[in-house]
N, C-alpha and C positions, 0 to 999 in steps of 0.2 A: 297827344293821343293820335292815333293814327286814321287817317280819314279815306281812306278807298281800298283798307281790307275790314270787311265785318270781323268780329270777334264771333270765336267759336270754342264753347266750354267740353273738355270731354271730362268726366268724370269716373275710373277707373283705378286698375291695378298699374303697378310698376314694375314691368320684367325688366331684368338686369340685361336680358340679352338683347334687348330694342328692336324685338321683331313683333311684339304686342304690347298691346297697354298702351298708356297715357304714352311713351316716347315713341309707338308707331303712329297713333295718333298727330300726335303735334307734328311728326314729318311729313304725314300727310296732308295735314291741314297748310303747311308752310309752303307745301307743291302747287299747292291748288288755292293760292294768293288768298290766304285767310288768315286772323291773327288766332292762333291757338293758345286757352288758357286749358291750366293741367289740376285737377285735383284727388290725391290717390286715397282710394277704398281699399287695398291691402298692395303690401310688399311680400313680392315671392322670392324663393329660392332656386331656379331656374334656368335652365340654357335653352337655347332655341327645340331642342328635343325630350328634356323631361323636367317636370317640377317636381320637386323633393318636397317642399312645403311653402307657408306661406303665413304672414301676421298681418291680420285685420287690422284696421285704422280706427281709431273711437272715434265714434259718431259723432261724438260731440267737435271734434276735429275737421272732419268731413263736412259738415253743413256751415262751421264756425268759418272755413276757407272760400269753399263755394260762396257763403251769400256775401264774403267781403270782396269776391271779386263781382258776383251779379251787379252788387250797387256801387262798383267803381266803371265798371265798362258795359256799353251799350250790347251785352251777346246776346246775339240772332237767336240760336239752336244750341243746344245740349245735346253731348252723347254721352249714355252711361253703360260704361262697359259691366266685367264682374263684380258684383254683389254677393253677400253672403245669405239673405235669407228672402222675402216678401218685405217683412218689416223694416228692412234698410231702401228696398227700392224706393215705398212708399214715403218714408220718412225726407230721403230725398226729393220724391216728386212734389210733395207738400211744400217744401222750403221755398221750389224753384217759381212755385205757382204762388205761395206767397210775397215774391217779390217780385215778378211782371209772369202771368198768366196768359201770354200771347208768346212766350217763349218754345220752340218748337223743339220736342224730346223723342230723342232716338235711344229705342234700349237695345241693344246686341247681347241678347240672352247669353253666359256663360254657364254652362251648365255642369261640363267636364272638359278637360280637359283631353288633346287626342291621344295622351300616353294614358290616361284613364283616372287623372288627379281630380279628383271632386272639387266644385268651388259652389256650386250654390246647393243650399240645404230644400231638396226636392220634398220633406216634409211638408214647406210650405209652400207648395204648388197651388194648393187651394185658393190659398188666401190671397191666389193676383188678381182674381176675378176683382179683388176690391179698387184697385190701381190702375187696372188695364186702359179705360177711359180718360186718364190722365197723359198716355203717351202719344204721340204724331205718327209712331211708327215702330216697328219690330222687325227686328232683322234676326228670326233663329238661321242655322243649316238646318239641313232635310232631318238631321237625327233628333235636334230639337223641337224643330215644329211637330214631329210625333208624338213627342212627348208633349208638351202643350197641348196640341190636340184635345190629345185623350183626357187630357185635365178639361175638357172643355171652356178655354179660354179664348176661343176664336167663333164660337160660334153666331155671335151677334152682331160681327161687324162693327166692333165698338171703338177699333185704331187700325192704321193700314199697317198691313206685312208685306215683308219680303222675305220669300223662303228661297234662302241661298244653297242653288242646285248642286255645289261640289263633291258634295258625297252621297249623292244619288247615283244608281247605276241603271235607269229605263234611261234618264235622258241626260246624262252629265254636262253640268256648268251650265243648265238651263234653268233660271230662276223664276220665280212667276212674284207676280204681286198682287197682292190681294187688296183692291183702292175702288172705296165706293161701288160696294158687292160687285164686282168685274176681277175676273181671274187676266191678269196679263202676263202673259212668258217670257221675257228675257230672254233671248236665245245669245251662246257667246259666238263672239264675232268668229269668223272662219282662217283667223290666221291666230287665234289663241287655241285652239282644238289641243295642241300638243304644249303640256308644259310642266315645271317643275309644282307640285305643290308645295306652299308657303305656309310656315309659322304666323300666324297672329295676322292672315289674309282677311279675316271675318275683321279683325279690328279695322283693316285698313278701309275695307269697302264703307264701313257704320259711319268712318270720321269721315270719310270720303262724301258721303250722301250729307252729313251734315255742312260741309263746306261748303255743297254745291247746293243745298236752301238757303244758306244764310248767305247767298251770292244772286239771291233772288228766282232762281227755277220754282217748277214744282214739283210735284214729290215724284210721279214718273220720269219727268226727266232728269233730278235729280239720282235717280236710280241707277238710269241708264247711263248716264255719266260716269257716276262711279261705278259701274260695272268695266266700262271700259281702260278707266284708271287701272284695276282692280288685274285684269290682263293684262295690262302692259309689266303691272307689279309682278307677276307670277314666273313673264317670261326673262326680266330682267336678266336670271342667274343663273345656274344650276344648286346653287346652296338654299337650306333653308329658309334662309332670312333673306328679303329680297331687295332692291333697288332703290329707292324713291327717285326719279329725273322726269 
């Protein structure tokens, strides 16, 4: 077993084109000296610019995998990428808290996709209020956190966010974080200002912050770490899928 990278679980979908999901994921986690474990919530049908579709994973698969690697390997932090409803989030979040409850969980809301592919069932928006307290952290974009919002899921301060500025247009790529009632901005560095945007970037930033807790930071500066990562990613290329170095 390996002794001077923490293990880091992400818990997510599988794109075929390896610009999101569980294999951007684990590229990033491998960048940023951390052992990445992979458990997928659905397999899509997909290229770096459209999903045609997509097959859910039974649940009973998804937790049966997850908790045989929780109780094989010492992992730090969880991230869970796309989910299909409340009831899967929570379902996972219970498993993870019944096997070590000091585990720290990053959710990266998938809401839709940017070709406009549905992935989570906004019916059950309501029912996160029941769950929200069980996460370390929330990383929607700007179009999600609206949506949350207005679901009134933030208003108590009950898990920290970070609302990822990139598709905002008052202050772009300005994220702020919301940690122990204090609004903090993330401003992006001044030599990432111009750059290509990325497929499955929100994935990278989420596994990104998760590496960089389970590497002993804290949640700000784990943020801003992976903000920086998160830049370097963007400007890698000019293609949609970007770099990992």
């Amino acid at each position: 077993m390996q002794a001077t990278r923490p293990f880091v679980m992400t818990i997510a979908g599988y794109d075929p084109s390896g610009g999101a999901g569980v294999l951007a994921d684990i590229k990033t986690m491998e960048q940023l000296q951390t052992s990445g474990l992979a458990v997928c919530t659905a397999i899509t049908v997909q290229t770096e610019s459209d999903c045609l579709d997509l097959e859910w994973q039974p649940m009973e698969s998804i937790t049966r995998t997850a908790e045989l690697l929780l109780k094989k390997y010492p992992v730090q932090t969880v991230k869970i990428g796309v989910v299909k409803d409340a009831a899967m989030l929570g379902e996972i979040l219970e498993m993870i808290i019944r096997i070590n409850a000091k585990i720290k969980v990053i959710w990266d809301p998938v809401l839709k996709s940017t070709s406009e592919f549905a992935f989570f069932d906004l019916d059950t928006l309501a029912q996160l209020d029941k769950v929200m307290d069980k996460l370390s952290l929330v990383t929607p974009n700007w179009n999600e956190y609206q949506v949350l919002t207005d679901n009134h899921l933030f208003q108590e301060n009950i898990c920290s966010v970070l609302m990822k500025g990139g598709h905002r247009t008052d202050r772009p790529g300005t994220d702020v974080l919301l940690l122990h009632g204090m609004k903090i901005p993330l401003q992006p560095s001044d030599e990432s200002r111009l750059y290509t945007p990325k497929h499955g970037s929100g994935c990278v930033l989420s596994s990104a912050i998760a590496s960089w807790l389970a590497r002993g930071e804290d949640t700000e500066t784990a943020c801003r770490k992976a903000k920086l990562y998160v830049e370097h990613y963007l400007k890698s290329n000019p293609s949609l899928v970007g770099y990992h170095s």
